[in-house]
MARTOR-742880 format. One record per residue (C-alpha): residue in three letters; x, y, z; residue number from 0. Coordinates in steps of 0.1 Angstrom, whole numbers, plus 5000, padded with zeros to 4 digits. Each point is the difference from the previous one (the first is absolute). Layout:
N
residuo = ALA; east = X; north = Y; up = Z; num = NUM $
...
This chain:
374
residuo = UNK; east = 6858; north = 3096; up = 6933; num = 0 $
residuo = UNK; east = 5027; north = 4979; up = 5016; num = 1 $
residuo = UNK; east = 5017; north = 5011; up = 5034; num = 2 $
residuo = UNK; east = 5030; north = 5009; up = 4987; num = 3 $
residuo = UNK; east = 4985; north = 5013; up = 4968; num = 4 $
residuo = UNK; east = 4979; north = 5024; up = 5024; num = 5 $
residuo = UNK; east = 5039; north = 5009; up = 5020; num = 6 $
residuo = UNK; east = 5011; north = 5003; up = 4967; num = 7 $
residuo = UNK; east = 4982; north = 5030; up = 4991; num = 8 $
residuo = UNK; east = 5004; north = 5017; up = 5035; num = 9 $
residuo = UNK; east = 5037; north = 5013; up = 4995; num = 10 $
residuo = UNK; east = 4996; north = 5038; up = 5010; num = 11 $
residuo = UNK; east = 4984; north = 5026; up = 5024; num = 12 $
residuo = UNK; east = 5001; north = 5032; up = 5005; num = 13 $
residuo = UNK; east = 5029; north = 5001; up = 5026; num = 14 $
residuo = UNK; east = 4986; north = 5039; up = 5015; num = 15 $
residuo = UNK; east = 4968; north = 4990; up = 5002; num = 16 $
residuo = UNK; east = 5014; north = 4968; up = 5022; num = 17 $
residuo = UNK; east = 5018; north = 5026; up = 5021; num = 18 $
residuo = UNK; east = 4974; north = 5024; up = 5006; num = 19 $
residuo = UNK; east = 4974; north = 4972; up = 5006; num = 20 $
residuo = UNK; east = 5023; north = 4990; up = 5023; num = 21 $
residuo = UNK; east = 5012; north = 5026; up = 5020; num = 22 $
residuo = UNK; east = 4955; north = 5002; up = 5012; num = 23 $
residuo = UNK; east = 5005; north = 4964; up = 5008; num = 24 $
residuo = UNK; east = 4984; north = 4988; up = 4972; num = 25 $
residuo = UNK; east = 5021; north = 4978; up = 4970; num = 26 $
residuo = UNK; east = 4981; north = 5004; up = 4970; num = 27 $
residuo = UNK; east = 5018; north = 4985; up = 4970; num = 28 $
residuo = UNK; east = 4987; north = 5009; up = 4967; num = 29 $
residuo = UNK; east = 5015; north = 4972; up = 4972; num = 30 $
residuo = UNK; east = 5005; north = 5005; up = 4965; num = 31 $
residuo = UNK; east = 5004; north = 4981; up = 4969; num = 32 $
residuo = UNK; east = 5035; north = 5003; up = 4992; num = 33 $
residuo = UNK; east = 5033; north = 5011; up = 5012; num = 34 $
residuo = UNK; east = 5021; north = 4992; up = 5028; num = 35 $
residuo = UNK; east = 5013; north = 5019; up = 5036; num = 36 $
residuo = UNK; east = 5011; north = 4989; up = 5032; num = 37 $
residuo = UNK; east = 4997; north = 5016; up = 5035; num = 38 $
residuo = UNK; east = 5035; north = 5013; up = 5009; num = 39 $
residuo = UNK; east = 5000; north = 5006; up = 5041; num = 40 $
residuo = UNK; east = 5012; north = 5032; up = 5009; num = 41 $
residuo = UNK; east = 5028; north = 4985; up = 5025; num = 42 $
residuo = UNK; east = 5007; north = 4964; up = 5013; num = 43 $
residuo = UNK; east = 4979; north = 4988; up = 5025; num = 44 $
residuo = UNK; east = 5012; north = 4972; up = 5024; num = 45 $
residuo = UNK; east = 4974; north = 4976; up = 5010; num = 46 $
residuo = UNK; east = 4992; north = 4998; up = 5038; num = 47 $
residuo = UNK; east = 5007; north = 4960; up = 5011; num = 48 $
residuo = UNK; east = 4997; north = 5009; up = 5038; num = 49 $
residuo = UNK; east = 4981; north = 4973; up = 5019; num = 50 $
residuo = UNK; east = 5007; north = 4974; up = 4982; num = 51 $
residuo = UNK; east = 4985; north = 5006; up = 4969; num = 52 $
residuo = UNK; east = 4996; north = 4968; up = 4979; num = 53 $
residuo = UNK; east = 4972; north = 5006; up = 4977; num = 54 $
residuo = UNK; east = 5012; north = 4970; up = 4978; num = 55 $
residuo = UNK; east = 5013; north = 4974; up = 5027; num = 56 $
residuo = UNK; east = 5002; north = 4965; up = 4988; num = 57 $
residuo = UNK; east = 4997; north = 4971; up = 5028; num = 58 $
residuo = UNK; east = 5020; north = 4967; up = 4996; num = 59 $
residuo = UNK; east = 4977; north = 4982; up = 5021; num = 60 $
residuo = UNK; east = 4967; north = 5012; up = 4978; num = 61 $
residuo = UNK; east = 4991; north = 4987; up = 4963; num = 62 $
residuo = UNK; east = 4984; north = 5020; up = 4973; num = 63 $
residuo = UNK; east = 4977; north = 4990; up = 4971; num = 64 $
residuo = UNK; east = 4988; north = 5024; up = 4976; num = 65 $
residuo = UNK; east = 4965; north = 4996; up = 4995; num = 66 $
residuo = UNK; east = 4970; north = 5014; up = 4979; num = 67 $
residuo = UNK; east = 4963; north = 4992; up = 5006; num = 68 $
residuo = UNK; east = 4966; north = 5018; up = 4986; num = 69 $
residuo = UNK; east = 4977; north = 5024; up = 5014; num = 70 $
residuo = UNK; east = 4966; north = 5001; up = 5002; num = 71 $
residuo = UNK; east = 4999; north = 5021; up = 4967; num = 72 $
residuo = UNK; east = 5028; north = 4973; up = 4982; num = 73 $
residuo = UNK; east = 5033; north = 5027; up = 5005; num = 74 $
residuo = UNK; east = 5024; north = 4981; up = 5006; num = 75 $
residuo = UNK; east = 5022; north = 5010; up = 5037; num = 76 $
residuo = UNK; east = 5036; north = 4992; up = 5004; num = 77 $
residuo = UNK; east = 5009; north = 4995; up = 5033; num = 78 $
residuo = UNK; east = 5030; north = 4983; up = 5017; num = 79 $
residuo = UNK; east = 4991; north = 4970; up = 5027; num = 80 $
residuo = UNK; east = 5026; north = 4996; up = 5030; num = 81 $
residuo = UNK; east = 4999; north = 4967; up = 5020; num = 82 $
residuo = UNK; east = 5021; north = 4994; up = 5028; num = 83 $
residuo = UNK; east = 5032; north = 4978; up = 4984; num = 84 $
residuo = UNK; east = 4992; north = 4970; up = 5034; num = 85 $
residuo = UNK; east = 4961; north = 5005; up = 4990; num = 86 $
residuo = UNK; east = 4986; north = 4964; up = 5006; num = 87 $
residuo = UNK; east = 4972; north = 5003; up = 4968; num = 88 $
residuo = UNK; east = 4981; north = 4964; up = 5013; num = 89 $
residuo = UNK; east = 4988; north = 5024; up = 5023; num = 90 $
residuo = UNK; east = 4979; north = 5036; up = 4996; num = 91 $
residuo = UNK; east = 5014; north = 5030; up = 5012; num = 92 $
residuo = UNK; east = 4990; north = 5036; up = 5007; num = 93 $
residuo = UNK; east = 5002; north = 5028; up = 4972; num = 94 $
residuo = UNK; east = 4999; north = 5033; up = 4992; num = 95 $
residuo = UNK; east = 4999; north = 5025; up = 4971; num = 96 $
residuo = UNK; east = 5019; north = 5028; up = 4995; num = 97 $
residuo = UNK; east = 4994; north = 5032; up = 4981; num = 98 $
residuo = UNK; east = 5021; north = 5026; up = 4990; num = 99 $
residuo = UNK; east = 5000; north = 5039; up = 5000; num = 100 $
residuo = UNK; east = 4978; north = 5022; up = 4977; num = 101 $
residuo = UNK; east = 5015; north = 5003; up = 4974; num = 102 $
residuo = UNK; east = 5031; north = 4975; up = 5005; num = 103 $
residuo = UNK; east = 5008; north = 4964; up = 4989; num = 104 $
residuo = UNK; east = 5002; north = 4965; up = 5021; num = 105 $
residuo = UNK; east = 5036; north = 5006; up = 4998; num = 106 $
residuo = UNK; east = 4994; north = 5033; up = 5023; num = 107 $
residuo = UNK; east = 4998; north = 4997; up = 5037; num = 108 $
residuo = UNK; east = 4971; north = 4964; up = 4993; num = 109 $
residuo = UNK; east = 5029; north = 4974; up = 4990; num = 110 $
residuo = UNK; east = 5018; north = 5017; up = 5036; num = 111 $
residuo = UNK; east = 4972; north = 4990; up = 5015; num = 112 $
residuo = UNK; east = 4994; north = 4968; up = 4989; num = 113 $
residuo = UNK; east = 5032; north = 4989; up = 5004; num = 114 $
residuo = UNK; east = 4999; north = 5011; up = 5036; num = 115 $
residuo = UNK; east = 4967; north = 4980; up = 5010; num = 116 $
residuo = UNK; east = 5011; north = 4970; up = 4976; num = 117 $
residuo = UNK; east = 5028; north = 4999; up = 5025; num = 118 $
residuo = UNK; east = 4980; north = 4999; up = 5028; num = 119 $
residuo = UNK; east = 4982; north = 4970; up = 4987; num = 120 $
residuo = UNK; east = 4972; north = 5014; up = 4982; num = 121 $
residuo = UNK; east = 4993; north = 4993; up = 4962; num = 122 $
residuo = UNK; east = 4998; north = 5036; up = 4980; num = 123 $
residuo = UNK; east = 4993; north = 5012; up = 4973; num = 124 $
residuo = UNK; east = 5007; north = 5038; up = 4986; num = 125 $
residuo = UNK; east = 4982; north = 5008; up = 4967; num = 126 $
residuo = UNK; east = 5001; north = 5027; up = 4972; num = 127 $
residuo = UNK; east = 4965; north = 5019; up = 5001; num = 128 $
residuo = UNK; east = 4985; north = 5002; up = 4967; num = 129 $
residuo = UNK; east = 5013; north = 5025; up = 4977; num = 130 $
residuo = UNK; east = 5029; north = 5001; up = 5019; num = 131 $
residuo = UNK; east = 5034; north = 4979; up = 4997; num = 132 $
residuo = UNK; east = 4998; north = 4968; up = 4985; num = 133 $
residuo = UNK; east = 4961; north = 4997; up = 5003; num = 134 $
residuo = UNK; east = 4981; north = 5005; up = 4969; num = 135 $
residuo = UNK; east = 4979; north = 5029; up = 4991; num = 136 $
residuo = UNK; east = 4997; north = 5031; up = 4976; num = 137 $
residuo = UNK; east = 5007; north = 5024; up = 4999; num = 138 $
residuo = UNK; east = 5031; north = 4997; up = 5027; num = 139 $
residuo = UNK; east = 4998; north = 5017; up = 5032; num = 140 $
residuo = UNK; east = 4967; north = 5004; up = 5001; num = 141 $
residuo = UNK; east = 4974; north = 4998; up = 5032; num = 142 $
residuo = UNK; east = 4974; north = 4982; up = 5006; num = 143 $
residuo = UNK; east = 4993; north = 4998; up = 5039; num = 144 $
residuo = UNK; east = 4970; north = 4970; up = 4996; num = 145 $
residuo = UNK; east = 5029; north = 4982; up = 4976; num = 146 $
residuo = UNK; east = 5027; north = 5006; up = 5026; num = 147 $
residuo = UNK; east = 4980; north = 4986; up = 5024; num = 148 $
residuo = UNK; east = 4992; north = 4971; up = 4980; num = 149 $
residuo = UNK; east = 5031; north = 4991; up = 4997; num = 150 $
residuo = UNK; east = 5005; north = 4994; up = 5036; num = 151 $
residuo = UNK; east = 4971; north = 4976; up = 5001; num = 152 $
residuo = UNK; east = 5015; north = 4984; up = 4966; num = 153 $
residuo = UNK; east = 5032; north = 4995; up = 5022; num = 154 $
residuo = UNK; east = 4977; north = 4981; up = 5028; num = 155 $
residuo = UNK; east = 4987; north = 4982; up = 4974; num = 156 $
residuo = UNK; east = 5035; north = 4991; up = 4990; num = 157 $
residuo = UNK; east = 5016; north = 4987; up = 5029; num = 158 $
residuo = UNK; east = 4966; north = 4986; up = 5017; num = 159 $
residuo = UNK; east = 5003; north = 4972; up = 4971; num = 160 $
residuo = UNK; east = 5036; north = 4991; up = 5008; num = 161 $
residuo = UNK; east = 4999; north = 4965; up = 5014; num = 162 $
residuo = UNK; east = 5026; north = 5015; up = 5028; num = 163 $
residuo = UNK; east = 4982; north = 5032; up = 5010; num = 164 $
residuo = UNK; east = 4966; north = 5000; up = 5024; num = 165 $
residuo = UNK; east = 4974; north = 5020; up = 4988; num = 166 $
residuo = UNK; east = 4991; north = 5005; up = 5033; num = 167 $
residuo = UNK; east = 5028; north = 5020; up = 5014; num = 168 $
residuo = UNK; east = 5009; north = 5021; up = 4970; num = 169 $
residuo = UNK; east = 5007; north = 5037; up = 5008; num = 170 $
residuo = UNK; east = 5012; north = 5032; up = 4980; num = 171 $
residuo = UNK; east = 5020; north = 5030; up = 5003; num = 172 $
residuo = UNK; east = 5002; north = 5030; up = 4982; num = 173 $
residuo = UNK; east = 5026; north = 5028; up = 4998; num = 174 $
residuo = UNK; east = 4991; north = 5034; up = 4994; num = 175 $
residuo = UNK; east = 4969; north = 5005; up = 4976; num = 176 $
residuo = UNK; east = 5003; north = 4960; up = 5002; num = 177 $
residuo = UNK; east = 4983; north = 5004; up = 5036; num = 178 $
residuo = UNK; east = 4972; north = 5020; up = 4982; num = 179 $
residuo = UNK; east = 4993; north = 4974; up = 4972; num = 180 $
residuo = UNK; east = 5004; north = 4969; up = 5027; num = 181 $
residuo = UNK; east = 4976; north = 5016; up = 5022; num = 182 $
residuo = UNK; east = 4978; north = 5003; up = 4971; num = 183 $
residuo = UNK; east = 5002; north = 4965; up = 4993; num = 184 $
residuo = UNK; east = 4995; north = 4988; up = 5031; num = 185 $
residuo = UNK; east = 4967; north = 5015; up = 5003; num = 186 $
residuo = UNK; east = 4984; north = 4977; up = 4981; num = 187 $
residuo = UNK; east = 5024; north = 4971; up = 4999; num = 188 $
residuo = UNK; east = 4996; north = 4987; up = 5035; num = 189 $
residuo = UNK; east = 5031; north = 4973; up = 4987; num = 190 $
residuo = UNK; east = 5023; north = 5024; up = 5012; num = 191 $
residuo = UNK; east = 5001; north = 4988; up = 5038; num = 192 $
residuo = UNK; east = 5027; north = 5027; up = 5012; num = 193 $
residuo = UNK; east = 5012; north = 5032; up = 4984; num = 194 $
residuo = UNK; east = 5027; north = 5022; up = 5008; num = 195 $
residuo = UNK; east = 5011; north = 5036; up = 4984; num = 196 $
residuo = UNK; east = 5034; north = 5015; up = 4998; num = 197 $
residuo = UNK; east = 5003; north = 5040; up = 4989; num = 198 $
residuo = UNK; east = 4961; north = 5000; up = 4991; num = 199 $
residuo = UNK; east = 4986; north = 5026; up = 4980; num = 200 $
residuo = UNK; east = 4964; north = 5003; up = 4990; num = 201 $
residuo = UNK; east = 5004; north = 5007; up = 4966; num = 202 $
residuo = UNK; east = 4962; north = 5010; up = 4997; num = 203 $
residuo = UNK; east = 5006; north = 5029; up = 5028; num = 204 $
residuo = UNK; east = 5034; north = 5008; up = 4986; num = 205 $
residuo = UNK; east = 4993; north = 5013; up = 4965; num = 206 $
residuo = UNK; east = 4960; north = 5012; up = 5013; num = 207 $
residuo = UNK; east = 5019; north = 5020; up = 5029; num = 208 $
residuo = UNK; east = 5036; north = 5005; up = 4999; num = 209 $
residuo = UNK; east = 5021; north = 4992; up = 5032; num = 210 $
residuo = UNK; east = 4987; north = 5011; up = 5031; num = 211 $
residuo = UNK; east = 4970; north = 5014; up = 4980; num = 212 $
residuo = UNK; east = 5024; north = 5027; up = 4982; num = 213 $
residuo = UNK; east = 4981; north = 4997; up = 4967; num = 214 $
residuo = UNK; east = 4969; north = 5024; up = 4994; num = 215 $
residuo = UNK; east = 4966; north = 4988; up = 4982; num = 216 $
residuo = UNK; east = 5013; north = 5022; up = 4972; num = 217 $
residuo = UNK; east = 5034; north = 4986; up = 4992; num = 218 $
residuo = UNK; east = 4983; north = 4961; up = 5001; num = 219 $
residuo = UNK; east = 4975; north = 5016; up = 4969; num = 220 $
residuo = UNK; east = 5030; north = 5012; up = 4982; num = 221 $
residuo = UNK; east = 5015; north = 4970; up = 5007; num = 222 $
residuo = UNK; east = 4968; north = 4981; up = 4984; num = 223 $
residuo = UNK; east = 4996; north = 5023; up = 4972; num = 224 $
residuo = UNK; east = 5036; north = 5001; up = 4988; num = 225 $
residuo = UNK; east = 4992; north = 4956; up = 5000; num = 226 $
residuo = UNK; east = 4970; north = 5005; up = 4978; num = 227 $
residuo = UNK; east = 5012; north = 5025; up = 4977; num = 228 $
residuo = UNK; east = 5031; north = 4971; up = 4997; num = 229 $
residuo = UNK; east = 4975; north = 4979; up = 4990; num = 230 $
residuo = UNK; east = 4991; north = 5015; up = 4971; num = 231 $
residuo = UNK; east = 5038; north = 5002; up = 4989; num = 232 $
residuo = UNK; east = 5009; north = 4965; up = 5004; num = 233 $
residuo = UNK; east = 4963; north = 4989; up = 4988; num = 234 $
residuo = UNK; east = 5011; north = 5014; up = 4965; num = 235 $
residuo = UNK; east = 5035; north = 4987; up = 5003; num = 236 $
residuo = UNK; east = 5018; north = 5026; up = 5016; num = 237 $
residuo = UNK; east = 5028; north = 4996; up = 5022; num = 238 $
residuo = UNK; east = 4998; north = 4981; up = 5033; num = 239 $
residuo = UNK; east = 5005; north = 5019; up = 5033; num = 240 $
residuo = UNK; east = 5011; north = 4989; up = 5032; num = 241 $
residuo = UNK; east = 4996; north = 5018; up = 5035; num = 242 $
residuo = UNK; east = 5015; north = 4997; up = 5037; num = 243 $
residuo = UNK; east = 5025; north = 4980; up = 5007; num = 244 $
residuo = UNK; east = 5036; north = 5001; up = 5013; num = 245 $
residuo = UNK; east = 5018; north = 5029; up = 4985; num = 246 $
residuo = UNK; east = 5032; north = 4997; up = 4981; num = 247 $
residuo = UNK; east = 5020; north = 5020; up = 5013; num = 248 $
residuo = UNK; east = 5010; north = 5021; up = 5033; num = 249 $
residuo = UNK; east = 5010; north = 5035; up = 5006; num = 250 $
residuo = UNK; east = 5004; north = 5021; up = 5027; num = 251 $
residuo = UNK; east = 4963; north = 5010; up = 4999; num = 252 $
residuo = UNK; east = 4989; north = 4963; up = 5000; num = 253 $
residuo = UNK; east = 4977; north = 4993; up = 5030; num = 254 $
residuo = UNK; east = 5005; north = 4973; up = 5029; num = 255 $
residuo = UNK; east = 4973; north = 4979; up = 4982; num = 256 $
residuo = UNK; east = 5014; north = 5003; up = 4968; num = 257 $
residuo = UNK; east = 5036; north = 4992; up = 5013; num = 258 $
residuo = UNK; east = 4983; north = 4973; up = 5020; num = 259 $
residuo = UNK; east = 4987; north = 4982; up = 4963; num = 260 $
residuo = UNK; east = 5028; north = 5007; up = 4976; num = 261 $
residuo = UNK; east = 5026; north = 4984; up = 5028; num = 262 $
residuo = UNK; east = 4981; north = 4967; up = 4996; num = 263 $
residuo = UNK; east = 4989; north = 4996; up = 4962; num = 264 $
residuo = UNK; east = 5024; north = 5025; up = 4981; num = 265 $
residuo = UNK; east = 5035; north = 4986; up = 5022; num = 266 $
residuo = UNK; east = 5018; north = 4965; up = 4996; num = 267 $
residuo = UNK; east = 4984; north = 4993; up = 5037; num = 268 $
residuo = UNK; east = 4964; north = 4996; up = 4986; num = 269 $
residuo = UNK; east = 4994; north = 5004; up = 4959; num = 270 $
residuo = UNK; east = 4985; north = 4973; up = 4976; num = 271 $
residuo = UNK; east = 4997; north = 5007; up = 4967; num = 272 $
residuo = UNK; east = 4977; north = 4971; up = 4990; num = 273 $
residuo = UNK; east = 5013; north = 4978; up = 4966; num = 274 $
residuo = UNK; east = 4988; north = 5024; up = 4967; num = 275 $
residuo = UNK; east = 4987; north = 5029; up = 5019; num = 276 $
residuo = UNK; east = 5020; north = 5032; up = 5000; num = 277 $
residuo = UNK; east = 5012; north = 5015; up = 5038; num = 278 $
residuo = UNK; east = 4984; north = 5033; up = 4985; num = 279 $
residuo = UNK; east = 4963; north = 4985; up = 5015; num = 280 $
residuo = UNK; east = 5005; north = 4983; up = 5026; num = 281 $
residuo = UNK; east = 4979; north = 5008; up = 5034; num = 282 $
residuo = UNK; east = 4982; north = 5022; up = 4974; num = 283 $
residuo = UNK; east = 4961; north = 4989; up = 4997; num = 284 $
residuo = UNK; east = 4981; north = 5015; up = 4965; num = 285 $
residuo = UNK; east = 4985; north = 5035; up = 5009; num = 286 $
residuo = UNK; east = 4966; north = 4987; up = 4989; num = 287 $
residuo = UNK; east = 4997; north = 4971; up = 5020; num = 288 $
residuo = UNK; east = 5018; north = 5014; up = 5030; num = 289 $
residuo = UNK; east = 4963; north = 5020; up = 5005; num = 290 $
residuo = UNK; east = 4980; north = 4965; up = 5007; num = 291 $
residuo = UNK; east = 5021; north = 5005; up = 5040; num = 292 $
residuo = UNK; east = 4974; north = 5023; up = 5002; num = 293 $
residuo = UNK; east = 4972; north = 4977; up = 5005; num = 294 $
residuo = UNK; east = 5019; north = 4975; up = 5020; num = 295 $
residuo = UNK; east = 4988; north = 4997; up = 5034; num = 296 $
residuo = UNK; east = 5022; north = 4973; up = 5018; num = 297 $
residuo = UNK; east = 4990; north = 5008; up = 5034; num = 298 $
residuo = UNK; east = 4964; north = 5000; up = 4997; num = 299 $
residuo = UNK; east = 4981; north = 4968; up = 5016; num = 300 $
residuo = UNK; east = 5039; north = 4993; up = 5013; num = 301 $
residuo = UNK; east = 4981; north = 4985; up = 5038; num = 302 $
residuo = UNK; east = 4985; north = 4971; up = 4975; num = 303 $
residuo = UNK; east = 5032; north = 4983; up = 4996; num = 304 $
residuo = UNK; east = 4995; north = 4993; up = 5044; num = 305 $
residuo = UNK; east = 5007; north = 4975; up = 5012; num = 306 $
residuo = UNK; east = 5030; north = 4992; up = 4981; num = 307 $
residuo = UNK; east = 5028; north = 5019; up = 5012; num = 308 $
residuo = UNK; east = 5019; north = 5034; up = 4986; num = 309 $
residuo = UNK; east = 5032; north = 5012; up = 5002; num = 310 $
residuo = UNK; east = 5010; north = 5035; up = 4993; num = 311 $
residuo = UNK; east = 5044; north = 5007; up = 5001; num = 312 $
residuo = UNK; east = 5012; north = 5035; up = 4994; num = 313 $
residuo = UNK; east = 5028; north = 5020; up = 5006; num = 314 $
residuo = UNK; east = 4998; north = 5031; up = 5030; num = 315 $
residuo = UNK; east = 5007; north = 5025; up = 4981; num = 316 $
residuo = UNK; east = 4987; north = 4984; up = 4965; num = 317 $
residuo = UNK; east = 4987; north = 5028; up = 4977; num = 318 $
residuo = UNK; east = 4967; north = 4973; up = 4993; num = 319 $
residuo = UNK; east = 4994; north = 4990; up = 5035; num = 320 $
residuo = UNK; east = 4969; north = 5019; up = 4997; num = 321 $
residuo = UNK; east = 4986; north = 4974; up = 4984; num = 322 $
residuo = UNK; east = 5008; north = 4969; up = 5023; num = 323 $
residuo = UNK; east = 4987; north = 5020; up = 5028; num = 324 $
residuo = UNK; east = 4967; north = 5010; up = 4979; num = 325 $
residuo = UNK; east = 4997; north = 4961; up = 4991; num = 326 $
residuo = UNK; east = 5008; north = 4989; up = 5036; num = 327 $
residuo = UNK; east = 4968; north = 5021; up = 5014; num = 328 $
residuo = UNK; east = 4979; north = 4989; up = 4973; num = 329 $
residuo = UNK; east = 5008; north = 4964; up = 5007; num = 330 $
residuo = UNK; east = 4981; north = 4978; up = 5021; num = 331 $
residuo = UNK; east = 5020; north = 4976; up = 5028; num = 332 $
residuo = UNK; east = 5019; north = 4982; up = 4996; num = 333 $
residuo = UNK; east = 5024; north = 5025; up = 4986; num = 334 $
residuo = UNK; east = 5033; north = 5010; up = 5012; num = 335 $
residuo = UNK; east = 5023; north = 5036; up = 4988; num = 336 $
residuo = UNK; east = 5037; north = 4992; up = 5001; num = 337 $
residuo = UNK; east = 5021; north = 5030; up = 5000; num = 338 $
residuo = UNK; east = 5035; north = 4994; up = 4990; num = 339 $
residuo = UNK; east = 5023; north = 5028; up = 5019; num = 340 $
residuo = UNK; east = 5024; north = 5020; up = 4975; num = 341 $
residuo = UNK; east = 4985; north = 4988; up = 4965; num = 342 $
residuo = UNK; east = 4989; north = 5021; up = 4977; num = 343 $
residuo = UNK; east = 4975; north = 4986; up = 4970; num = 344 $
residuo = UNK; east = 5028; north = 4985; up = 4977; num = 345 $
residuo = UNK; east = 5022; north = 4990; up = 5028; num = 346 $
residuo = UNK; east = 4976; north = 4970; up = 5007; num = 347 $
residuo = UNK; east = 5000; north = 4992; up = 4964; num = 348 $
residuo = UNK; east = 5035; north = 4982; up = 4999; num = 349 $
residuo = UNK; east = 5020; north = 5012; up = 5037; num = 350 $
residuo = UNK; east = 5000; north = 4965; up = 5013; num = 351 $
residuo = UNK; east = 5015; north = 5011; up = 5033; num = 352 $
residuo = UNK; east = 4969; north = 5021; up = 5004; num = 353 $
residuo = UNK; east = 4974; north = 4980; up = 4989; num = 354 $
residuo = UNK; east = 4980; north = 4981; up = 5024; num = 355 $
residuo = UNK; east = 5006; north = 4963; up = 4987; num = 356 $
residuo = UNK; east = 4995; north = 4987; up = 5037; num = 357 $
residuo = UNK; east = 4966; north = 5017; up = 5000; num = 358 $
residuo = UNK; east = 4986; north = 4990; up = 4969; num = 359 $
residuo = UNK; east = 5013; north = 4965; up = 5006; num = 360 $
residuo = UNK; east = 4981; north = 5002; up = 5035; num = 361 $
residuo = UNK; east = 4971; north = 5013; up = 4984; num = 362 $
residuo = UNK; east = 4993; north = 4972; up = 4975; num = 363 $
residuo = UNK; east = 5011; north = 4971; up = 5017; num = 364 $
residuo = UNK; east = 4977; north = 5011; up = 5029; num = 365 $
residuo = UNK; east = 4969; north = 5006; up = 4975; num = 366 $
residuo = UNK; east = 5008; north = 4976; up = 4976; num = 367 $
residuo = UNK; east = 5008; north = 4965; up = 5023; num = 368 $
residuo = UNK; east = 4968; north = 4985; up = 5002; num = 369 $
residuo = UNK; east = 4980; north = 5015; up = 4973; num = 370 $
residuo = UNK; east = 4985; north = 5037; up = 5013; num = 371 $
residuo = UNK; east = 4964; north = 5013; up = 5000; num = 372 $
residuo = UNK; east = 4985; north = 5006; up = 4969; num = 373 $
C-alpha cells in the first residue's frame, strides 16, 4: 500500500475516545475505514509569539538545498543542507546535524536551528527521521530508536563526503527526543566529534517511567498489553491506532504540558502538515510501536562517548529538565549543563531571543577547530 493510499483509508476516529484519552494525558486515536470529521476547538486560541518566536525564520545570507541520501537499511532520508551564502567550497568547513523533536518534522524547531548555525558559519544539515516527514518508511509514524539513530550516522555519512565539509570536525544536535536518538548514535559512531542537546528527553525513561517517575510498574504493563493486543488487530487488517502526541484541542481542564504542546504544533506559530499526510496524525506515533521506548536505554554506557565533548541546554523551569540533569551526571568530562533562565521545554524549540545561539556557537567552534579527541 502507497502513502497516500494508507492516509487514504485513515479518515475517522472516534472523537470521545480522543477526548477522554486525552483529558489522562494520553492521545490515542483509533482510525477507521471510512467517513470523515474534523476537530472543532471549543474556543479560539491565540498563539503565544513572546520572545521572539520564529520557528520558521528564513536567512538571506544562508542557502538551502533539499537533499535525500540512504541509510544503512536503504530508507531513503530527506533532509535540507544550509551553507553559509559567502561559504568558500575550495576549502572544508565544520558541520553539524540537526535532529528534530519526537514526533515532529525537519521543518519543526531543526530547519530553526540550522539556519541559525549556517549563519554562524557552520554547514548544517536538519533531516526527517525515518517514518517521519519526508523520509521513507511504513507504516508512517512509526519508531524505531536503532533506525532513528541510524539516521544520524547516515547524515554523517552524508555531509563527511561533501568535498566542502571536514569529516573531522562534524558535530550534531538534537532537539527534544532528537537529544535521546543523537546520544544513541554517538555511542558508537565516534564521527560525531561534538554534540549538543536542546529540550532533551529520554524517550526510553519517558514512556518506561512517566515524568518525574509519576508512572507505576502497572500502568507501563497496561500500556504494553493494550500494544500487543493492537497487534493482533492490525495483524489481521484492522484499523491502525496511534498514541501520545500533542492534543488537538484545549479546554479549561487542559494541563500546562498539554497547553505547552498544542501552542507549538496545533497553532500557525509551529504546525506542519507534511505533503499527503492528514494534520489528524501528526506528533502521533502507532500505539504498537510506541512500546519499543520501552527498551531504549539512551543513557546507558553515556561516559564512553569521553573524551569528545557534551553539551546539555535546557530551560529552568523545563517540565523535561529531569532528563538533561540525569544525562549530565551520567556523563563523563568533558561535559557541560547549560541552563537557559525563563524557558520552559517548547520555548527553546523556536524563541530565538531565548535560545542560546552564542553558546552553541561557542561550544562547537571551541570543540570542533582543530579536530577534537576521539
Amino acid at each position: 500500500m502507497s502513502r497516500n493510499d494508507d492516509v487514504s483509508t485513515r479518515q475517522r476516529y472516534d472523537r470521545r475516545d480522543f477526548l477522554k484519552a486525552a483529558a489522562k494525558g494520553l492521545v490515542a486515536i483509533s482510525v477507521a475505514a471510512a467517513g470523515s470529521a474534523a476537530f472543532v476547538t471549543a474556543a479560539p486560541y491565540v498563539p503565544e509569539l513572546s520572545n521572539g518566536a520564529d520557528n520558521f525564520y528564513r536567512s538571506n545570507v544562508v542557502d538551502v538545498q533539499r537533499v535525500v541520501f540512504k541509510n544503512q537499511y536503504g530508507m531513503r532520508v530527506a533532509g535540507n543542507l544550509f551553507t553559509p551564502k559567502a561559504l568558500d567550497r575550495k576549502t572544508r568547513h565544520p558541520a553539524l546535524v540537526v535532529g528534530h523533536p519526537m514526533g515532529a518534522v525537519k521543518e519543526q524547531s531543526a530547519n530553526l536551528y540550522a539556519t541559525k548555525m549556517a549563519e554562524r558559519g557552520f554547514v548544517t544539515l536538519s533531516l526527517d527521521l525515518s517514518f517521519w516527514g519526508g523520509s521513507e518508511g511504513t507504516p508512517r509514524n512509526a519508531v524505531s530508536p536503532d533506525i532513528y539513530a541510524e539516521d544520524f550516522s547516515a547524515a554523517v555519512d552524508f555531509l563527511g563526503t561533501r568535498a566542502f565539509v571536514d569529516r573531522e570536525r562534524i558535530g550534531a544536535i538534537g532537539v527534544c527526543g532528537s537529544g535521546s536518538f543523537v546520544i544513541s548514535a554517538a555511542k558508537i559512531d565516534p564521527r560525531m566529534k561534538a554534540i549538543a542537546t536542546v529540550s532533551m528527553y529520554d524517550m526510553g525513561a519517558a514512556n518506561r517511567n512517566g515524568l518525574k517517575k509519576s508512572q507505576t510498574p502497572e500502568q507501563r504493563k497496561h500500556a504494553i498489553s493494550e500494544a500487543a493486543d493492537q497487534r493482533y488487530i492490525e495483524f489481521t487488517g484492522g484499523q491502525t491506532k496511534y498514541t501520545s502526541g500533542t492534543v488537538h484541542e484545549i479546554n479549561a481542564s487542559s494541563s500546562a504540558i498539554e497547553r505547552e504542546f498544542y501552542d507549538f504544533y496545533r497553532t500557525r506559530r509551529g504546525e506542519v502538515t507534511p505533503p499527503g499526510q492528514s494534520p489528524l496524525f501528526t506528533t502521533h506515533p502507532t500505539l504498537t510501536s510506541n512500546v519499543k521506548f520501552m527498551n531504549f536505554y539512551p543513557f546507558a554506557d553515556i561516559e564512553t562517548i569521553a573524551p569528545r565533548p557534551l553539551l546539555f541546554i535546557t530551560g529552568d523551569i523545563a517540565h523535561s529538565k529531569e532528563f538533561s540533569e540525569d544525562a549530565y551526571r551520567l556523563a563523563a568530562e568533558p561535559k557541560e549543563l547549560y541552563v537557559v533562565p525563563g524557558a520552559g521545554h517548547v520555548d527553546l524549540y523556536d524563541r530565538v531571543n531565548l535560545i542560546p545561539w552564542d553558546k552553541l556557537a561557542s561550544f562547537f567552534n571551541t570543540h570542533l577547530s582543530q579536530g577534537p579527541a576521539v
